[in-house]
PyMOL CGO cylinders between C-alpha atoms (Angstrom):
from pymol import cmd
from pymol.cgo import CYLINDER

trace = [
    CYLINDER, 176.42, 160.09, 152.96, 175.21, 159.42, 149.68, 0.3, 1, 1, 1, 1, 1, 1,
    CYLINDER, 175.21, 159.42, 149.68, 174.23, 162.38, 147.08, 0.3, 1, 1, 1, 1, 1, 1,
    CYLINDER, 174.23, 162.38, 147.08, 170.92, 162.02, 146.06, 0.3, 1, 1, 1, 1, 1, 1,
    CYLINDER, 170.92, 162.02, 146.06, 170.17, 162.44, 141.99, 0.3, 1, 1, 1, 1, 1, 1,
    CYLINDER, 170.17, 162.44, 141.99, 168.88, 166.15, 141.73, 0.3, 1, 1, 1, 1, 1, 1,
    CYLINDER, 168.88, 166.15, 141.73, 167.30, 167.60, 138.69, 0.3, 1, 1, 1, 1, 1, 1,
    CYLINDER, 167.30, 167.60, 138.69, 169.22, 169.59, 136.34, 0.3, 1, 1, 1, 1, 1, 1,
    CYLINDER, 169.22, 169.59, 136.34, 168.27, 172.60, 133.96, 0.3, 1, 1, 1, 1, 1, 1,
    CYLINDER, 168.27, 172.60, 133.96, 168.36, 173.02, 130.66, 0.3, 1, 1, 1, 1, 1, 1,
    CYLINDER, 168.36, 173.02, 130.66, 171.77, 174.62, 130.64, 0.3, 1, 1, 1, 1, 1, 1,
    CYLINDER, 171.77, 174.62, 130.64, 172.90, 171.11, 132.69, 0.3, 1, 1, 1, 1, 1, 1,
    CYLINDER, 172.90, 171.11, 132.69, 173.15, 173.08, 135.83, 0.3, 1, 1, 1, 1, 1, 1,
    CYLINDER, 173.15, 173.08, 135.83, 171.50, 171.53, 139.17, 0.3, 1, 1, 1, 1, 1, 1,
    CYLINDER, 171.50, 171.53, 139.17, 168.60, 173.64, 140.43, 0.3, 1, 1, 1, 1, 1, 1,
    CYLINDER, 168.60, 173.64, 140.43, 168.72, 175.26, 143.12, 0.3, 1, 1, 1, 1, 1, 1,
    CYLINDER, 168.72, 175.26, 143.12, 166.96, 174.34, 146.11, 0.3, 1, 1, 1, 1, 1, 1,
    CYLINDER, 166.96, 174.34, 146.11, 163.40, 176.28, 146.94, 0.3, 1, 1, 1, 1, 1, 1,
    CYLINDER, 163.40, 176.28, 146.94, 164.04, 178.24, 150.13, 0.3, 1, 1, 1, 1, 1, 1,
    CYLINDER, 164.04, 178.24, 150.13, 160.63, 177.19, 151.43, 0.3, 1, 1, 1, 1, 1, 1,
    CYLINDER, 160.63, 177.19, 151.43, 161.41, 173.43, 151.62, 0.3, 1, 1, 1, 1, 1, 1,
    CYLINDER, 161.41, 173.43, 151.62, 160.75, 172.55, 155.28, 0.3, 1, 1, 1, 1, 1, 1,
    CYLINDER, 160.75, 172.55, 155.28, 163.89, 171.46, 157.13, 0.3, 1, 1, 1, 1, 1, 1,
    CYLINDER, 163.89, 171.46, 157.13, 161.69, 167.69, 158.05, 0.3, 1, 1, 1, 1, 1, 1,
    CYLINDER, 161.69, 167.69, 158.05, 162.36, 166.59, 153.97, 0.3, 1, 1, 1, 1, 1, 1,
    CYLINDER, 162.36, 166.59, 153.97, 165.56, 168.21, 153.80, 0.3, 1, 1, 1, 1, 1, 1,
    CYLINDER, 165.56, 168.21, 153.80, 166.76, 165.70, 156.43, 0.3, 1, 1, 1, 1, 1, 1,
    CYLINDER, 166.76, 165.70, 156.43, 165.02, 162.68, 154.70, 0.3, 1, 1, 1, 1, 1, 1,
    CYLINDER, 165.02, 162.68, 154.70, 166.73, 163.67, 151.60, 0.3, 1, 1, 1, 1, 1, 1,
    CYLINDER, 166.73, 163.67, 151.60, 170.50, 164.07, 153.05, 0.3, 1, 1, 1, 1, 1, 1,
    CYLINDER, 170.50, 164.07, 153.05, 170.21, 161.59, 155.69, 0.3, 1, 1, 1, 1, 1, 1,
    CYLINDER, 170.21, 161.59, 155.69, 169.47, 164.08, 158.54, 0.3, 1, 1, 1, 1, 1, 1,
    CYLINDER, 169.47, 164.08, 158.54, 173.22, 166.11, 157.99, 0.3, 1, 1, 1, 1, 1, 1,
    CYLINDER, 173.22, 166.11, 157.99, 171.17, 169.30, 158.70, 0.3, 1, 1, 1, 1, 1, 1,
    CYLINDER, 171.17, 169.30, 158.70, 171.80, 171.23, 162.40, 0.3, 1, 1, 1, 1, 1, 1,
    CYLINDER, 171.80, 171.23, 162.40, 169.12, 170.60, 164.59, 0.3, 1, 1, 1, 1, 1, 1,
    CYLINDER, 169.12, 170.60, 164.59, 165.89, 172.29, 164.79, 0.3, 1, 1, 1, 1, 1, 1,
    CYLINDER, 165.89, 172.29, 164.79, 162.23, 172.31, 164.27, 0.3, 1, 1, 1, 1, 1, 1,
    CYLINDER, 162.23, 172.31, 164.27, 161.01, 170.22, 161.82, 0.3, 1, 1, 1, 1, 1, 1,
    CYLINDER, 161.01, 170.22, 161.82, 158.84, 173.17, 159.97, 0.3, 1, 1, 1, 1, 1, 1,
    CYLINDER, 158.84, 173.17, 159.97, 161.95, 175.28, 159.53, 0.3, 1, 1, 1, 1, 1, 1,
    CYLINDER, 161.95, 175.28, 159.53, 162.40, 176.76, 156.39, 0.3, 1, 1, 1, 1, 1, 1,
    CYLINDER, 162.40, 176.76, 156.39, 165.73, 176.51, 154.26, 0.3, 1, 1, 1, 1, 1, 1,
    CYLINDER, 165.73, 176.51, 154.26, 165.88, 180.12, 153.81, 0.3, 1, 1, 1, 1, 1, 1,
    CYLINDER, 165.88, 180.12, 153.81, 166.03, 180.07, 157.95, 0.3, 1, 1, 1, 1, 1, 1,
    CYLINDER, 166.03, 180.07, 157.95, 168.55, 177.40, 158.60, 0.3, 1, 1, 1, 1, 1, 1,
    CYLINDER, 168.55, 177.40, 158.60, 170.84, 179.16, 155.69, 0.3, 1, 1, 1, 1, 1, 1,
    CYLINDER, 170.84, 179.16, 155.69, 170.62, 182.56, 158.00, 0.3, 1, 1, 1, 1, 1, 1,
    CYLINDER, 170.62, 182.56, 158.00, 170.77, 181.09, 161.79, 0.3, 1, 1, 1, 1, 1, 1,
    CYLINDER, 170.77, 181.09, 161.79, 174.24, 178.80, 159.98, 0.3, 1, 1, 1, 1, 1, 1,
    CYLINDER, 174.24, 178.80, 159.98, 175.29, 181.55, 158.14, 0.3, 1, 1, 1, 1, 1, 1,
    CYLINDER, 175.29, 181.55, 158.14, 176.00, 179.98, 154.93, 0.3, 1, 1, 1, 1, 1, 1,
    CYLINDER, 176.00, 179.98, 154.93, 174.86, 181.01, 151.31, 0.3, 1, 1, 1, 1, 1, 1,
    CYLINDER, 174.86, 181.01, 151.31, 173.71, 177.89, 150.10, 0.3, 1, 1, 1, 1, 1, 1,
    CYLINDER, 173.71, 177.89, 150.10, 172.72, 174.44, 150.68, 0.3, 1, 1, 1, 1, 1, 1,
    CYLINDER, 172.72, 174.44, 150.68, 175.99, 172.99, 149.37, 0.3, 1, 1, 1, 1, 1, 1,
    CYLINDER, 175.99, 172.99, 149.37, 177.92, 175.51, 151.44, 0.3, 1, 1, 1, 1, 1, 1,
    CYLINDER, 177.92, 175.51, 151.44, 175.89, 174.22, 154.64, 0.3, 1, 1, 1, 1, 1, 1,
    CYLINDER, 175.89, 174.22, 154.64, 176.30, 170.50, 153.92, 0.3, 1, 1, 1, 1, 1, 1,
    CYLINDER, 176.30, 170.50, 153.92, 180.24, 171.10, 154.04, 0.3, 1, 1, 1, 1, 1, 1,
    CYLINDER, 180.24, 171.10, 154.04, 180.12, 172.59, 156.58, 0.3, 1, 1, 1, 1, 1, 1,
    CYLINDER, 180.12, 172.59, 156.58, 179.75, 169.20, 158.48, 0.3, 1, 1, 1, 1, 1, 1,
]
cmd.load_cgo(trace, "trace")
């Protein structure tokens, strides 16, 4: 799976990911590594039914 280029801030630290970014684009942008679901799933909801603290955290989990 290849990382996509993510913003940084001004401190040269990534931003995090909104927690209303619907599950549909967050498989388009990591090649569809998320756990299935609806499509119109928030991130904040997939990080609570996986029960991980982050993004990151839930893409290792894999």
């Amino acid at each position: 799976m290849s990382k996509p280029s993510r913003s940084r801030n001004k401190n040269g630290r990534f931003r995090k990911k909104r927690s209303d970014t619907h599950q549909e684009t967050l498989e388009q942008t990591y090649d569809g590594s998320i756990p299935d679901g609806r499509s119109d799933r928030h991130l904040k909801t997939i990080l609570q039914k996986e029960d991980a603290p982050s993004l990151s955290q839930l893409l290792k989990k894999d």
